[in-house]
C-alpha positions as a Python dict, from the first residue, in 0.01 Angstrom:
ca = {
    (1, 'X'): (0, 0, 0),
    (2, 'X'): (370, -186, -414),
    (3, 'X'): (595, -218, -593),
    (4, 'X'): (207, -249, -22),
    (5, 'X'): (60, -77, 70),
    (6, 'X'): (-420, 21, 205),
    (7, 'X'): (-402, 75, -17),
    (8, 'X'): (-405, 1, 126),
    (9, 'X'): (-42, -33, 78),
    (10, 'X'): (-125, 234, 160),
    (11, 'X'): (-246, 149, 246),
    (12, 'X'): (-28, 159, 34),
    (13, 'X'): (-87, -153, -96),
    (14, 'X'): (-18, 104, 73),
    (15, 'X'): (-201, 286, 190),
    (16, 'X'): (-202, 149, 118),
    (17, 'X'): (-181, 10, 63),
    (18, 'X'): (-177, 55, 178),
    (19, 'X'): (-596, 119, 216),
    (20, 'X'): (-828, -191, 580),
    (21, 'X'): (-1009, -236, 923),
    (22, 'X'): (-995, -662, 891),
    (23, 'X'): (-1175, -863, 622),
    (24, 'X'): (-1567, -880, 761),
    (25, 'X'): (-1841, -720, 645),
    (26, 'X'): (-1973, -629, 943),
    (27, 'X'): (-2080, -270, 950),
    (28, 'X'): (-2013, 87, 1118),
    (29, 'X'): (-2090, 431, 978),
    (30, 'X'): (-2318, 751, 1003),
    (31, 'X'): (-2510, 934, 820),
    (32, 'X'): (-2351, 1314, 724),
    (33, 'X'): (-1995, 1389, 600),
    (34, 'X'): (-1832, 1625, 868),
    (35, 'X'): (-1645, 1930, 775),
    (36, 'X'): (-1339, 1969, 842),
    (37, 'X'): (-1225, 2357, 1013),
    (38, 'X'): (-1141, 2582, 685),
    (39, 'X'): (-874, 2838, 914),
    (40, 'X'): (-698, 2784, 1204),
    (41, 'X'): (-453, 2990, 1388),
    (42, 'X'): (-275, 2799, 1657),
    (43, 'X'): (-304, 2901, 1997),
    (44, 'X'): (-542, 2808, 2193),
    (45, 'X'): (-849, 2886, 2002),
    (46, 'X'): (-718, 2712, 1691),
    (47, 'X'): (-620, 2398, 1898),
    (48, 'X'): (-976, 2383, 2072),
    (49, 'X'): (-1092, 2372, 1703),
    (50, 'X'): (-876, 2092, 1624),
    (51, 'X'): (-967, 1878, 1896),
    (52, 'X'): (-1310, 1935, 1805),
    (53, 'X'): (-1231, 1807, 1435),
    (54, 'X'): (-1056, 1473, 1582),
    (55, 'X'): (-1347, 1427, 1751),
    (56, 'X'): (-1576, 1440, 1421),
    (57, 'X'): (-1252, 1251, 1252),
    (58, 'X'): (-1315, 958, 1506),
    (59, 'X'): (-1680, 981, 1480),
    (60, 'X'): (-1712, 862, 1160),
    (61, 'X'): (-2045, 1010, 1056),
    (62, 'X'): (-2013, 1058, 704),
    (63, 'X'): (-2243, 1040, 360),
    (64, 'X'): (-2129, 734, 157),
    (65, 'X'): (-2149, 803, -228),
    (66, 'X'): (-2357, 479, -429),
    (67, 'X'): (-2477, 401, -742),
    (68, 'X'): (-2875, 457, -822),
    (69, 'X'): (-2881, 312, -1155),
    (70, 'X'): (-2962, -70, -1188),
    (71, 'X'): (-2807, -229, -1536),
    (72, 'X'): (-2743, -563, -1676),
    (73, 'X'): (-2371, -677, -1617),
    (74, 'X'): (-2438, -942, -1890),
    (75, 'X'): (-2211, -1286, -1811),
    (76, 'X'): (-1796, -1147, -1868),
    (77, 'X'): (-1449, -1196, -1727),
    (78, 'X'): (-1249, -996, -1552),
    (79, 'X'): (-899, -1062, -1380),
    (80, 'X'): (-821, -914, -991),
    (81, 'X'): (-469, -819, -963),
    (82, 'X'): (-343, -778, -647),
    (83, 'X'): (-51, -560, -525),
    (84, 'X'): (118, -844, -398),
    (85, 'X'): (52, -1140, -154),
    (86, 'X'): (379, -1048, 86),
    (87, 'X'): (104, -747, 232),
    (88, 'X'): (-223, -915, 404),
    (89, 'X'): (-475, -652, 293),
    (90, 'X'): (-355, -705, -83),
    (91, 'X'): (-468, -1092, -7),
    (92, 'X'): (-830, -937, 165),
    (93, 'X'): (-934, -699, -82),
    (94, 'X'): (-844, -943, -395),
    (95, 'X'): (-1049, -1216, -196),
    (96, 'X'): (-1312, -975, -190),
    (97, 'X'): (-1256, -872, -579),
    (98, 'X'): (-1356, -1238, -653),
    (99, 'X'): (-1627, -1194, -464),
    (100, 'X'): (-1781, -935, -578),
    (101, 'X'): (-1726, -1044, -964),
    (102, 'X'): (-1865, -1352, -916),
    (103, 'X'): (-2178, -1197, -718),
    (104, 'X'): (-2209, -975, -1050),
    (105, 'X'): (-2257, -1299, -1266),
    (106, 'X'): (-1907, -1303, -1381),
    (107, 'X'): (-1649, -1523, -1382),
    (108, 'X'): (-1327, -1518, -1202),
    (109, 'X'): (-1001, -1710, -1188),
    (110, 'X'): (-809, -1701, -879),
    (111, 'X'): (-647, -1387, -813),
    (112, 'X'): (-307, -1286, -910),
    (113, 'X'): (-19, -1180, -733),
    (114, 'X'): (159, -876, -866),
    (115, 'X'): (434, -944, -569),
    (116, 'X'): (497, -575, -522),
    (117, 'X'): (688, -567, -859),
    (118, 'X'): (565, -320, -1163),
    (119, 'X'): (717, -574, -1429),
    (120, 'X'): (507, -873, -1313),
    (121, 'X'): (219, -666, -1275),
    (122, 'X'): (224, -497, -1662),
    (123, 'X'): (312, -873, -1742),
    (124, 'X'): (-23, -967, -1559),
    (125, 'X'): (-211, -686, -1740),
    (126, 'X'): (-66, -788, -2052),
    (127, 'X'): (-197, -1150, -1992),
    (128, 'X'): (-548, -1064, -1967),
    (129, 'X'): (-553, -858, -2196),
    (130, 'X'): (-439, -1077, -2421),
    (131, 'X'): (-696, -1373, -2285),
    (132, 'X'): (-978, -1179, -2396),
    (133, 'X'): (-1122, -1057, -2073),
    (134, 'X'): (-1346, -811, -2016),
    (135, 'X'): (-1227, -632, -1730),
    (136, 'X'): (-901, -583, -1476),
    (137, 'X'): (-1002, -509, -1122),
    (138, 'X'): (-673, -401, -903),
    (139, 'X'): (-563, -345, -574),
    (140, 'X'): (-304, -108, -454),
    (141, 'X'): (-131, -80, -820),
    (142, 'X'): (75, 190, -906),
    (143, 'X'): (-72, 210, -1273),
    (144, 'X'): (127, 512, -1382),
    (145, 'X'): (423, 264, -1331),
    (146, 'X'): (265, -5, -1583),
    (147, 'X'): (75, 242, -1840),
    (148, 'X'): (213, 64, -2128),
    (149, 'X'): (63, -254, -2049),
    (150, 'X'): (-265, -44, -1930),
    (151, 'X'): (-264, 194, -2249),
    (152, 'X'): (-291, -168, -2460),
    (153, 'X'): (-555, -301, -2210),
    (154, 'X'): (-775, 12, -2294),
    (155, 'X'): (-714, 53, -2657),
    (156, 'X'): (-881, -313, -2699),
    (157, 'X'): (-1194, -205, -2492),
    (158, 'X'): (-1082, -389, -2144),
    (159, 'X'): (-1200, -172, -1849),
    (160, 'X'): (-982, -128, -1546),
    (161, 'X'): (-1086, -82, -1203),
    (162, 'X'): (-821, -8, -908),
    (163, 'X'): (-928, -25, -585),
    (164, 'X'): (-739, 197, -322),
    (165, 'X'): (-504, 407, -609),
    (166, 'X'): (-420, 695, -746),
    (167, 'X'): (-423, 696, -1087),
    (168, 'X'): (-348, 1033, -1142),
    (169, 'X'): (-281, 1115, -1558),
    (170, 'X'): (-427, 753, -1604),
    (171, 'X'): (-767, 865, -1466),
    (172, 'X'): (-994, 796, -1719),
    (173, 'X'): (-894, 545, -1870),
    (174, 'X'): (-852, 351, -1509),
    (175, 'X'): (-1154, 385, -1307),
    (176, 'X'): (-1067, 453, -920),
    (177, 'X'): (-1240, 343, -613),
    (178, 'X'): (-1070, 500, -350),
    (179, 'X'): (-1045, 731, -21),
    (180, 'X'): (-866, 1100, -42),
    (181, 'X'): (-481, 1028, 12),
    (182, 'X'): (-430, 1337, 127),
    (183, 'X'): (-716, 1414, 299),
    (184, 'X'): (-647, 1112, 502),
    (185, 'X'): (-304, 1326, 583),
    (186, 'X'): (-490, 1591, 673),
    (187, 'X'): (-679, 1325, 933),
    (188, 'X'): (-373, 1239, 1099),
    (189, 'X'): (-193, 1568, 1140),
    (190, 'X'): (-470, 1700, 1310),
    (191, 'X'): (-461, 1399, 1527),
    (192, 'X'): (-122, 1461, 1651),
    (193, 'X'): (-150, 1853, 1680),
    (194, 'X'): (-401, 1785, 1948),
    (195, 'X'): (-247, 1481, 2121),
    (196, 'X'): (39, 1671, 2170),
    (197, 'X'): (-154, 2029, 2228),
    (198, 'X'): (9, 2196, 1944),
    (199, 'X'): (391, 2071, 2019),
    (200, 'X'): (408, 1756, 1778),
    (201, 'X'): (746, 1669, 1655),
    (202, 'X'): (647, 1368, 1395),
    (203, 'X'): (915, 1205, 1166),
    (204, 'X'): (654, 1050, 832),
    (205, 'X'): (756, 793, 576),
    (206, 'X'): (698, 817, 220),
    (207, 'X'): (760, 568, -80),
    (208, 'X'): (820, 731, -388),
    (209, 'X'): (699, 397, -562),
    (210, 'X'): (342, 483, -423),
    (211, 'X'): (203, 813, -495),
    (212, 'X'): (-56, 752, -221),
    (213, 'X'): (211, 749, 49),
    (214, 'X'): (343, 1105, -91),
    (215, 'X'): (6, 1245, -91),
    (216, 'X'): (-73, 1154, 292),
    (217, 'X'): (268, 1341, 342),
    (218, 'X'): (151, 1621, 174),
    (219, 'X'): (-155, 1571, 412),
    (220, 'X'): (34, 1620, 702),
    (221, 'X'): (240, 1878, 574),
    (222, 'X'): (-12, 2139, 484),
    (223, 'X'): (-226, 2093, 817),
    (224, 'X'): (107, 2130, 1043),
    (225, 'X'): (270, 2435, 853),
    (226, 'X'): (-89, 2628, 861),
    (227, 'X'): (-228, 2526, 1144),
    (228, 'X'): (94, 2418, 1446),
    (229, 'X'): (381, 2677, 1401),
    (230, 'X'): (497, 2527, 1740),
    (231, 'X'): (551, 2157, 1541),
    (232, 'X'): (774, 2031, 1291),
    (233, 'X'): (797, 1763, 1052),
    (234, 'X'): (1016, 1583, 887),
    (235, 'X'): (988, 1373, 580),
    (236, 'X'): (1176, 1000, 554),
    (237, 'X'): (1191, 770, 281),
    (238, 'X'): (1175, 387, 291),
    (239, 'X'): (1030, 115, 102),
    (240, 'X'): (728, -81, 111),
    (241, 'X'): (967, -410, -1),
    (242, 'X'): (1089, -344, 335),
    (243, 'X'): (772, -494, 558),
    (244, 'X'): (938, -808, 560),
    (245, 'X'): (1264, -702, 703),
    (246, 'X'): (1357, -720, 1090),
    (247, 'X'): (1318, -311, 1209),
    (248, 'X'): (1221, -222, 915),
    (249, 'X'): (1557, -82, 807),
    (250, 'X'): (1460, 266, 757),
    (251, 'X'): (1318, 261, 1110),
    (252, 'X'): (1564, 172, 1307),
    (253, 'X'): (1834, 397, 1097),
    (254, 'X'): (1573, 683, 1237),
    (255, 'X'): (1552, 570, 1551),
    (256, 'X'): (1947, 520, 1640),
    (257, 'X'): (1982, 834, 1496),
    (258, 'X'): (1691, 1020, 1722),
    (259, 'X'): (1779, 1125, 2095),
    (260, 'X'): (1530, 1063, 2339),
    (261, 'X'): (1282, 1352, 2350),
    (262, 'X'): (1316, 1457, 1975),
    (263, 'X'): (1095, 1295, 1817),
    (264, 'X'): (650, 1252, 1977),
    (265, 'X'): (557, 1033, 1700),
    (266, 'X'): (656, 848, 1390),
    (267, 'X'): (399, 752, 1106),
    (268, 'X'): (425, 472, 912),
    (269, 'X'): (308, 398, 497),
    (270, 'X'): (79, 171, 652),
    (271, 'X'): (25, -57, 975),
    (272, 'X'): (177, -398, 792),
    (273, 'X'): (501, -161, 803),
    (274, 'X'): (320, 38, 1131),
    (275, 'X'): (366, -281, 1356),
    (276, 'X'): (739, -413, 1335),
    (277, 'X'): (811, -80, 1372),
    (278, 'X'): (627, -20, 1731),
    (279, 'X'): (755, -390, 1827),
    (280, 'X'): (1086, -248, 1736),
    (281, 'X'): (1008, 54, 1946),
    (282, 'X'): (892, -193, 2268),
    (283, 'X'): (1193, -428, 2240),
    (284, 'X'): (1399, -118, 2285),
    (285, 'X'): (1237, 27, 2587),
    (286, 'X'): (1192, 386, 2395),
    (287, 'X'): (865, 544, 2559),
    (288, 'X'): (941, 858, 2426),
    (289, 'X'): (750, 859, 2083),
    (290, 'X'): (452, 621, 1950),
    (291, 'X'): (371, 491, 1566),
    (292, 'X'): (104, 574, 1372),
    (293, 'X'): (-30, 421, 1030),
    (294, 'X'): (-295, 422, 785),
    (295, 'X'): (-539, 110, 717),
    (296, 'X'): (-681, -2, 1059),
    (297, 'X'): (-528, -354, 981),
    (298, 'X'): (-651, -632, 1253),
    (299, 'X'): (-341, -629, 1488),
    (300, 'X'): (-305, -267, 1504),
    (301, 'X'): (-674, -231, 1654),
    (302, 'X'): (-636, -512, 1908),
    (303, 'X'): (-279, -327, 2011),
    (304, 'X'): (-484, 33, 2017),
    (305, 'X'): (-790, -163, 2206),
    (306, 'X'): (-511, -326, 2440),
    (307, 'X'): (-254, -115, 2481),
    (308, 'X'): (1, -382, 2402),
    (309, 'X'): (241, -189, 2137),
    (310, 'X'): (326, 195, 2158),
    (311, 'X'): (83, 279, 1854),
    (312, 'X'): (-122, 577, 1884),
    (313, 'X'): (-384, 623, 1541),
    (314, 'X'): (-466, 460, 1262),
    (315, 'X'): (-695, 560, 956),
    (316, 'X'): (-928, 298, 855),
    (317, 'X'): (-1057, 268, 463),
    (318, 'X'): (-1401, 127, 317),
    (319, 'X'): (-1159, -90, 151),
    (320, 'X'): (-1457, -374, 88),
    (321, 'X'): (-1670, -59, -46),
    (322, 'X'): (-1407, 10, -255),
    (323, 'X'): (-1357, -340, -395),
    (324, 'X'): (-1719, -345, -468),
    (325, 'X'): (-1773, -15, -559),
    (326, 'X'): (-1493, -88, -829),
    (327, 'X'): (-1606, -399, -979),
    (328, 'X'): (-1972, -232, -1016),
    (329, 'X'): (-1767, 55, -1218),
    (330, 'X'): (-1624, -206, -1445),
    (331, 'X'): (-1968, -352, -1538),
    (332, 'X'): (-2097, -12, -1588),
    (333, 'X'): (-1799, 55, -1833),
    (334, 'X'): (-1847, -288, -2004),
    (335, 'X'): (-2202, -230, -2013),
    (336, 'X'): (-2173, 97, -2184),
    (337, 'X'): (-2338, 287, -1934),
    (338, 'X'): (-2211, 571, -1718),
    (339, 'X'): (-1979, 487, -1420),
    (340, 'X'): (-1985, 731, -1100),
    (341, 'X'): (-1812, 880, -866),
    (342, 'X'): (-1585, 689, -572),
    (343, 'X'): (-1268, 884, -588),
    (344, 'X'): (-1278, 1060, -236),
    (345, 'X'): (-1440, 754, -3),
    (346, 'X'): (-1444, 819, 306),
    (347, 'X'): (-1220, 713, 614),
    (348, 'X'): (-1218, 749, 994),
    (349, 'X'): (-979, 833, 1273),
    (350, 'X'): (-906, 514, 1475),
    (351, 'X'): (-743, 556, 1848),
    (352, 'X'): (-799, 376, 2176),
    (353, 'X'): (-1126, 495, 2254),
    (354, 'X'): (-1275, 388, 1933),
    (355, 'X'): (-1029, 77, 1799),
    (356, 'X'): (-1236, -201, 1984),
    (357, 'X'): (-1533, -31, 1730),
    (358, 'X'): (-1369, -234, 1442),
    (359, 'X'): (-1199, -501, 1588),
    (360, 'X'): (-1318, -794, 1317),
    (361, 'X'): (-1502, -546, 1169),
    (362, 'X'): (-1424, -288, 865),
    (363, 'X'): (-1551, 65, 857),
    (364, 'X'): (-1792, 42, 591),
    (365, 'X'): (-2186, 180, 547),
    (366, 'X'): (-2391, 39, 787),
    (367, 'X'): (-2667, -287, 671),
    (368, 'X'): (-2639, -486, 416),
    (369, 'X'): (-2470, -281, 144),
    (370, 'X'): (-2386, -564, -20),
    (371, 'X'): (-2723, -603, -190),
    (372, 'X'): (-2732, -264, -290),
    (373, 'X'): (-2532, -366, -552),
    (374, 'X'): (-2685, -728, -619),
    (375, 'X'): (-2993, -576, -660),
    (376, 'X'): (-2898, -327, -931),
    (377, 'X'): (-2691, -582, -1105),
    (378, 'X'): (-3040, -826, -1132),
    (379, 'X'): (-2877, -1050, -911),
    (380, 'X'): (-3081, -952, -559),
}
């Protein structure tokens, strides 16, 4: 979730970095996609059929989309670019990457770090491209922010892959494997309308760097005004840049200025962000509101599974589905053959009763998905 955040991040590296529940490949999922309520009302007949969403949310029962086709990936290059190493699940997921490319039959060098910086990531971009290789594979990247460098990549044939994005105009020409930003919004509003019974008074942060951020505003937004007249919101700005600083800034600006009482909740871009905020929170003795965060990064799920910060929900990615999913899209591309669709992965609703679920774990399909793919690469 970058210029962080699961992706991933979001998560977003953001989101995003920032985008992920750990780094194994251990496995936890369902079988059909639930539907989330078309109409409520508030009241209580609209909050009974929120709560039963959350539960569906949490569930994680859900159709995962996959390639049928088997094709032959031939022996290429490609280059994984990661968001930057200062965000852990920029570091997983371009681990993974190499993984996965070298699984394919490709090779690999080590990946790169795009340290959170658009200039040293088109400069990155522009360096394989002009290396010959076949293929970019990125994590967390705001491409609209480097489409020179990408518009060059793609006018001499390289195919790009990003992994937890939003490429938005740049669809297309970048191929994204990715969960709904916004969707995952959508997720966590409803999550906090029926923690708090219909009275949630949230405070969410956005990073204008990373679209993804903005869109699981926008999320939250449209669930709360429709669906909680008795809530409010309000939207704060800070920077992913920021992880690294004691607070983070932005946080504790928000919290000095925030009596006791005002404020239920506070969501984070993304747990790397999510968790020196709630130690923040702790150290000050505030028991008033809790953080939430997208991601389902490692310590956040041992603090939800423990109780040992005041963190309430987390939204965990496929973000090793993604990375694979991603590099299989690249080889189709190179290949010449027809790439599919990963653009609205899904994601599940993370909270005490379920975080011990994915502790070292990732929510992901269930087996060994892995060979899915190896087998329609030739490689099984």
């Amino acid at each position: 979730m970058s210029k962080k955040i699961c992706g991933a991040l979001l998560g977003l590296c953001l989101v995003l970095v920032i985008g992920a529940c750990g780094s194994s490949n251990d496995s936890s999922s369902g079988s059909s996609q639930a539907a989330a309520p078309t109409a409520t009302t508030g009241g209580t007949a609209g909050l009974a059929a929120i709560k039963a969403q959350v539960a569906k949310d949490k569930a994680g029962a859900v159709t995962w989309p996959a390639p049928t086709e088997a094709f032959d990936p031939g022996s290429k290059k490609a280059m994984i670019i990661a968001c930057g190493f200062q965000a852990p699940v920029c570091v997983e997921a371009a681990k993974e990457g190499v993984k996965a490319v070298k699984a394919m039959g490709w090779t690999t060098p080590a990946p790169q770090d795009g340290q959170l910086a658009p200039q040293t990531q088109s400069g990155l971009v522009n360096k394989a491209t002009q290396q010959g290789y076949d293929a970019i594979v990125m994590y967390g990247i705001d491409v609209n922010s480097i489409k020179a460098a990408i518009d060059q990549a793609t006018a001499k044939g390289v195919a790009i892959g990003c992994i937890v994005c939003n490429s938005g105009a740049l669809r297309g020409k970048v191929i994204d494997a990715t969960p709904d930003f916004e969707k995952q919004g959508e997720q966590m509003a409803r999550y906090l309308i029926a923690k708090n019974d219909g009275k949630a008074k949230v405070a969410a942060f956005q990073d204008s760097a990373f679209p993804q951020t903005s869109l699981r505003v926008s999320g939250v937004k449209n669930v709360m005004s429709s669906d909680c007249p008795a809530c409010s919101l309000s939207v704060k700005q800070e920077s992913v840049a920021e992880t690294a600083k004691p607070g983070p800034p932005a946080f504790t600006a928000l919290l000095s200025a925030t009596p006791t009482g005002k404020l239920t909740d506070v969501v984070a871009l993304y747990d790397g962000i999510g968790v020196p905020m709630a130690t923040t929170l702790k150290s000050r003795g505030r028991k008033d509101m809790v953080i939430d965060g997208y991601d389902a990064e490692q310590p956040v799920l041992q603090a939800l599974a423990g109780g040992t910060l005041p963190y309430g929900a987390t939204i965990g990615s496929p973000v090793n589905y993604a990375t694979w999913a991603a590099v299989d899209e690249v080889g189709r591309k190179v290949a010449g053959k027809p790439t599919w669709d990963a653009t609205a992965l899904p994601t599940v609703l993370i909270t005490k009763d379920n975080a011990s679920k994915y502790i070292g774990k990732q929510f992901q399909p269930a087996g060994d998905w892995q060979s899915t793919f190896t087998k329609l690469w030739g490689k099984g």
